[in-house]
Residue, then its C-alpha position, 0 to 999 in steps of 0.5 A: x487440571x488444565x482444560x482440555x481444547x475446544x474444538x475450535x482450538x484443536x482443529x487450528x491447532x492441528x492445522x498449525x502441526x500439519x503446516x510445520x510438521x507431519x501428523x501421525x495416523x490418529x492426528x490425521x484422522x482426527x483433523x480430517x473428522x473437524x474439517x468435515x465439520x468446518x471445511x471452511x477452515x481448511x483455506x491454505x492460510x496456514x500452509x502460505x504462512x509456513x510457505x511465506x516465512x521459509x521464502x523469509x528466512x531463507x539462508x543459514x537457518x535449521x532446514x526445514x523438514x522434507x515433509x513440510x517442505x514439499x507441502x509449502x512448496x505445493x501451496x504456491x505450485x513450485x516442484x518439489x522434486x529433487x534435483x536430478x543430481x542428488x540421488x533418490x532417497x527411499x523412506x524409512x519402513x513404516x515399522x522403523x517410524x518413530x514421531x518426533x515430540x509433537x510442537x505446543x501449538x502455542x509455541x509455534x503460534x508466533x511463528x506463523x504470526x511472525x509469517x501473517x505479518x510478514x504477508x501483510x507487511x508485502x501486501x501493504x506495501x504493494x498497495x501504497x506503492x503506486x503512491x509512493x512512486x506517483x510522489x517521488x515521480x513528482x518531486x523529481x519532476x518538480x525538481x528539474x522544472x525548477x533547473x530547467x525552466x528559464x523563465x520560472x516564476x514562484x510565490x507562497x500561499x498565503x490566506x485567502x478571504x475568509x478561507x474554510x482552511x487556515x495555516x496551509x503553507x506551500x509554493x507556486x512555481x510557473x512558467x509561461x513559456x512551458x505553460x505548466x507548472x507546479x504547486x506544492x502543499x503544506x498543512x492542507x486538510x486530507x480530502x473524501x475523494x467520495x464526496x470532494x475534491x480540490x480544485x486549482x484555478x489560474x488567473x490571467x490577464x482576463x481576470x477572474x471571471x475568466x479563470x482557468x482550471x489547472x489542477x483537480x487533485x486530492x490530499x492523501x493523509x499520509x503525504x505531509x507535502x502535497x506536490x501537484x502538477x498544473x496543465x492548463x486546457x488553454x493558453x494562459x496570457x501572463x498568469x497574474x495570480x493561482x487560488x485554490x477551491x473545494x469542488x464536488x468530485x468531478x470538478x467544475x466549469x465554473x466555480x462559485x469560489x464559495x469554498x476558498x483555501x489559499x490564493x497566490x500572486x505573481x509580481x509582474 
């Protein structure tokens, strides 16, 4: 004998029904009785997912029942009315209604999951994509430096004296007369933004007491190169050499270089 659904159960059970089909009188009834004890659940979740999969799977498929249509639509405040072209249709009298075989809950479960998954896909990529543009912005950006610039100069990383990190790789470009450059990272360790930062430094002719804050950056997780963008607040005169710390989250005036990464030398 199977066992009968608790009321947790029915009552999302009901709200998937009511999302994809109509609901008879008793059905009603009995959903309006569990939401009066859990209005709580009653949060459109299940409409959106049934709205969000319709905008999905938009195209040759199965047409959607009015009911449930006009229902999914309300929930993202889009009108429903037919078009003034197609002729009103009446209803079937009450008496003539007959309820098609009412769907397995379950059955109908991976299809709203298959709509939850879908909403979250959107919403994940909507929130990396600022990233996602802010990195190819960069690379395009480093790209047309390095066809640009004439007088452009580049050196690797390379260890610096007792460093916190090892094994980071990546390139320095720089041009003196443009007074910017670029840096590109491999290998270096994901930063709490909270509690650290990276911060990269420019040594000139004035040497290292005399260093430069070009960069104060962090290295995301999912970014296997890091591209960063150096600006110099003054004038550099013939950049000698670029090194890169670990500071605090706003940054320093002057480090004690204590937190050491990598260091870079320019020839000539």
């Amino acid at each position: 004998m199977s066992t009968p659904p608790t009321p947790n159960e029915k009552l999302l059970e009901l709200l998937a029904d009511r999302a994809v089909d109509s609901l008879d009188v008793q059905d009603q009834a009995e959903l309006d009785a569990l939401l009066a004890e859990h209005p709580e659940a009653d949060d459109g979740t299940f409409d959106h997912a049934a709205a969000a999969l319709m905008i999905a799977l938009a195209g040759p498929t199965e047409p959607m029942p009015d009911q449930v249509r006009s229902r999914v639509l309300a929930s993202l405040s889009v009108d429903a009315s037919p078009p003034a072209s197609e002729p009103l249709k009446l209803a079937e009298p009450a008496a003539r209604f007959t309820r098609p075989a009412r769907p397995n809950f379950w059955a109908w479960s991976g299809w709203l999951a298959a709509a939850a998954c879908l909403v979250i896909a959107v919403l994940v990529v909507q929130g990396r994509a600022p990233a996602l543009q802010q990195k190819t912005d960069l690379a395009q950006a480093l790209r047309e430096f390095v066809q640009t610039a004439p007088d452009i100069k580049r050196t690797a990383w390379k260890d610096w004296d007792n460093p916190e990190q090892t094994g980071v790789t990546g390139e320095v470009y720089w041009s003196e007369s443009q007074q910017r450059g670029f840096v590109t990272f491999r290998g270096l360790a994901p930063n709490d933004p909270n509690r650290e930062k990276y911060q990269l430094w420019i040594i000139d002719h004035r040497g290292m007491d005399q260093r430069i804050s070009g960069a104060l950056f962090d290295c995301p997780t999912s970014e296997a190169e890091c591209i960063v963008e150096i600006t110099s607040p003054i004038q550099v005169h013939d950049a000698a050499a670029f090194a890169v710390t670990i500071e605090k989250p706003e940054g320093v005036w002057v480090s004690d270089m204590s937190r050491r990464v990598v260091i870079a030398t320019l020839d000539g």
